[in-house]
C-alpha positions in Angstrom: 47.2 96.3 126.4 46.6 95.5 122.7 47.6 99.1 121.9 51.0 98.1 123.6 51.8 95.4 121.6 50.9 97.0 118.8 53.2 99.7 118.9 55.8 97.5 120.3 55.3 95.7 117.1 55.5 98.7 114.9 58.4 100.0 116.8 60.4 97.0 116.2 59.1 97.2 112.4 60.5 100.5 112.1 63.9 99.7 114.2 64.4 96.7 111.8 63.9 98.9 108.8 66.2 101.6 109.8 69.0 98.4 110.8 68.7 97.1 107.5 68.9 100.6 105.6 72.0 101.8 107.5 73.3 97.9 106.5 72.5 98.6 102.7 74.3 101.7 102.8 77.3 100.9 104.6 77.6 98.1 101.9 77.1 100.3 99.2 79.8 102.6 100.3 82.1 99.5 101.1 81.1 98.3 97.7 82.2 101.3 96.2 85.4 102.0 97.8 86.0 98.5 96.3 85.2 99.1 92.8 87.5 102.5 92.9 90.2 100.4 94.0 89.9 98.3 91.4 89.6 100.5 88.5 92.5 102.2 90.1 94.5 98.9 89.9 93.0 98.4 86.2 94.2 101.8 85.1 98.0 101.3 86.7 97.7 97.7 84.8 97.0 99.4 81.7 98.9 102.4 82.0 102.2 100.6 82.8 101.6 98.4 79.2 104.2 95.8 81.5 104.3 92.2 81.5 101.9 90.9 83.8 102.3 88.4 86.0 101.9 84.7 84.6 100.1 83.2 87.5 97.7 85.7 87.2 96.3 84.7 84.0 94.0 82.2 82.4 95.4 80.7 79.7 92.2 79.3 78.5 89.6 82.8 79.2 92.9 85.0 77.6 91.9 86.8 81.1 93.8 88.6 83.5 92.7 87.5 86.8 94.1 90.2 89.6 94.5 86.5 91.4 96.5 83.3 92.1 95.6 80.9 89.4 95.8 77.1 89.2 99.0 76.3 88.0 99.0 73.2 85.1 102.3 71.6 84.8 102.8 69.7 81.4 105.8 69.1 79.9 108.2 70.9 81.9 105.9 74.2 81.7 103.6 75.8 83.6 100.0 77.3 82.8 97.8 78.6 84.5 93.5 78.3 84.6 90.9 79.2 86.9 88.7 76.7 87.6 88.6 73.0 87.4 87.6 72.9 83.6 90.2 75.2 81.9 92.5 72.9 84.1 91.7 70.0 82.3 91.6 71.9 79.0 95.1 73.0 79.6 96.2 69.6 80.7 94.5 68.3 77.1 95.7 71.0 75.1 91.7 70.9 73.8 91.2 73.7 71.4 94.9 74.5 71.4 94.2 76.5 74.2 98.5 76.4 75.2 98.9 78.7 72.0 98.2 81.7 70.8 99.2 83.8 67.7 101.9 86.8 68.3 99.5 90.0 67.6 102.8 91.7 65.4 104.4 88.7 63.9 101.6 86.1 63.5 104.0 83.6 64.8 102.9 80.9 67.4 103.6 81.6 70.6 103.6 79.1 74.1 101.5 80.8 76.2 104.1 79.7 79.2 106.8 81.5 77.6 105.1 84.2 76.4 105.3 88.2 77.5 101.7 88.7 78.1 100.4 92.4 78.5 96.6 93.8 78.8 95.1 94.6 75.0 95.1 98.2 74.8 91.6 99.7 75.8 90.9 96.5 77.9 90.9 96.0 81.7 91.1 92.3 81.4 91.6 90.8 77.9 95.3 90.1 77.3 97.6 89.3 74.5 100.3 86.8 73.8 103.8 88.0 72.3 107.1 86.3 71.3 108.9 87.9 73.1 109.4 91.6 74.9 110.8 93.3 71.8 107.6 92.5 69.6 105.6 93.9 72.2 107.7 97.1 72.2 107.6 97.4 68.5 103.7 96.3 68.1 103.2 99.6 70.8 105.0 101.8 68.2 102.5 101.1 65.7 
């Protein structure tokens, strides 16, 4: 009887290890097939050098999100953060975090007017220009 249990309780040992492996795995893979998306997404991003999409930005991390941000109305503009903090930064203007500097010009730019395109070699970092010809003519360079 005590031999029973005890391979009943090995049994279910095993069972619950194989369960759990076949788990892990099927994550893994489900994991992966996620990351290649995104790198596929990433590359396209890049690759196109196009203005991305405002609302997908945080204004305060200079990030390109991939997602919905909170949109910060103030003064008749709208920025965008991603959490709670860069929210109230935006709101504040602390750090001057509405700005940037125009990487061809050195001019100040809004960042709720500006065209905003991924930094060359980068699959988030973004930068801030005037306008869509000084981003054409800081790609020439």
């Amino acid at each position: 009887m005590k031999r029973k249990k005890y391979l009943l309780g090995i049994s279910v040992l095993v069972l619950s290890i194989i369960l759990s492996s076949c788990t892990t795995t099927n994550q893994k893979k489900q994991d992966s097939k996620a990351t290649t998306t995104i790198q596929k997404e990433k590359v396209v991003a890049t690759k196109k050098g196009a203005k991305l999409k405002s609302s997908e930005v945080c204004y305060v991390n200079n990030a390109f999100m991939r997602a919905e941000q909170i949109p910060v109305m103030v003064e008749g503009k709208i920025y965008y953060g991603c959490c709670e903090g860069c929210v109230d930064k935006l709101k504040n203007n602390l750090e001057g975090v509405r700005y940037s500097t125009d990487p061809l010009t050195g001019e100040k730019v809004d960042k709720a007017t500006a065209y905003i395109v991924l930094k060359p070699n980068s699959n988030s970092d973004v930068l801030y220009f005037a306008s869509e010809k000084n981003y054409n003519e800081f790609v020439k360079l």
